[in-house]
C-alpha positions in Angstrom: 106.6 54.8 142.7 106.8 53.3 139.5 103.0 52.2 139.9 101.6 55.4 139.9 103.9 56.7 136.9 102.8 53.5 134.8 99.6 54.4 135.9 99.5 58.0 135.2 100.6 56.7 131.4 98.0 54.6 131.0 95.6 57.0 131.5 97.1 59.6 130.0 97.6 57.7 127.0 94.0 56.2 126.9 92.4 60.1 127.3 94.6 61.2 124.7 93.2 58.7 122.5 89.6 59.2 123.2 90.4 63.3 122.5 91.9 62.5 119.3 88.9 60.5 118.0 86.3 62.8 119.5 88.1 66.0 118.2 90.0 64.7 115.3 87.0 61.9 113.7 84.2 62.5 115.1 83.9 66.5 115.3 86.3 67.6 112.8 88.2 70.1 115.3 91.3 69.8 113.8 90.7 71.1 110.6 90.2 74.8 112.7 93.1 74.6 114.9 94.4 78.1 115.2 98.0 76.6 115.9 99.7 73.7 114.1 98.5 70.3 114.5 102.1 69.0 116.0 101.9 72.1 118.4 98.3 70.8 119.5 99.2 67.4 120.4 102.2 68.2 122.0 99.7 70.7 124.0 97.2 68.1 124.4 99.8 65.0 125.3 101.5 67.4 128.0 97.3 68.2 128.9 96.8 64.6 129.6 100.3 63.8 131.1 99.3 66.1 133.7 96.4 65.2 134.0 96.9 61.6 134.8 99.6 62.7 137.1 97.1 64.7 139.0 94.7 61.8 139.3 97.1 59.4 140.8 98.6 62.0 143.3 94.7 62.4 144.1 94.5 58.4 144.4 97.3 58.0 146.3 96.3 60.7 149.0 93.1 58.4 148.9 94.6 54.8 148.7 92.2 53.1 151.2 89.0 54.4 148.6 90.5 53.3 145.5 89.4 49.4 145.6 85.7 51.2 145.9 84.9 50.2 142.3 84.0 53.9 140.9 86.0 55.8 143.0 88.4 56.6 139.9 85.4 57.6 137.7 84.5 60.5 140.3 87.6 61.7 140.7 88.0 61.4 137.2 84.7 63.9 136.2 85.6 66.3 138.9 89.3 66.8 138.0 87.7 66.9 134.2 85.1 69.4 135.1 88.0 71.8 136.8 90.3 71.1 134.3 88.0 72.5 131.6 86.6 75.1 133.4 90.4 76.5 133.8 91.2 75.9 129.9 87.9 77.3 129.0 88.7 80.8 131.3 92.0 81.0 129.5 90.1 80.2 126.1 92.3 77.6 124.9 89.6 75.0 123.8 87.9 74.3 120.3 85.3 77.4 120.6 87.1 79.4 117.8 86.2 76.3 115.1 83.9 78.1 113.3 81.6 74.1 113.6 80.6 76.0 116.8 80.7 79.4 115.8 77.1 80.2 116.6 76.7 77.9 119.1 78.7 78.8 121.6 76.6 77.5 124.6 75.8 74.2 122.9 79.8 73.4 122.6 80.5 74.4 125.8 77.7 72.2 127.6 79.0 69.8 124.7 82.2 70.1 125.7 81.7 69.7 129.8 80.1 66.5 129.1 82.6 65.1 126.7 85.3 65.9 129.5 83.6 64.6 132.5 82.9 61.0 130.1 86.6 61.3 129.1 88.2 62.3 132.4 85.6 60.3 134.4 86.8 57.0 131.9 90.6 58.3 132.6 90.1 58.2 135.9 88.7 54.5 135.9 91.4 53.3 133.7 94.0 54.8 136.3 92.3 53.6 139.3 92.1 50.1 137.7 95.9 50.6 136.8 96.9 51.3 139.9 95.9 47.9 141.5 97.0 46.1 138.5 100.0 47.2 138.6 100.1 46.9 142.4 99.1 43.5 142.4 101.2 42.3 139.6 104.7 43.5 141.0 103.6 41.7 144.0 103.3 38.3 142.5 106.8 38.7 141.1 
């Protein structure tokens, strides 16, 4: 048990990372926010909490594919792509920043991509955890 929750940390932890310097550095997202910027990481750290959690419940319904070496990635993009897809319906994403005011299709396909690289790389780093974590409370 503990296994999948470090694992689900890891991941969440490295995603949340990679969202912070894609959003906060390299696009300039948070400078838009229509809520604080405390309130959107608490958003974004319960976001990515979950979703690690999903992606180890996933794994472990799937425990015989996961030493395939980019089993984790595919999970990763698809949970990403329906992920998105459900926080783009309920229009909680970074299309009010008026950076992508008028391009509203761009920063969406922008946006898809950007969460099946950093879902599909979550999903990696969780798989990997998984069998580190695995193998290293074996050898103790």
């Amino acid at each position: 048990m503990r296994v999948w929750f470090y694992s689900s940390i890891v991941s969440a932890i490295f995603m949340f990372a990679l969202s912070f310097i894609c959003h906060g550095f390299v696009l300039g997202d948070f400078e838009n926010l229509s809520i604080t910027l405390g309130a959107h990481l608490i958003k974004s750290a319960v976001a990515y909490l979950l979703l690690g959690l999903i992606m180890v419940v996933v794994f472990n319904k799937f425990k015989n594919r996961l030493a395939h070496k980019y089993f984790g990635l595919f999970v990763g993009v698809i949970i990403g792509l329906l992920f998105y897809s459900f926080i783009l319906i309920f229009g909680d994403s970074f299309m009010n920043s008026f950076i992508y005011h008028s391009f509203e299709k761009n920063h969406i396909l922008f946006d898809y991509s950007w969460q099946m690289v950093e879902q599909g790389l979550g999903g990696l780093i969780a798989a990997r955890a998984i069998l580190f974590f695995g193998s290293w409370k074996k050898s103790i």
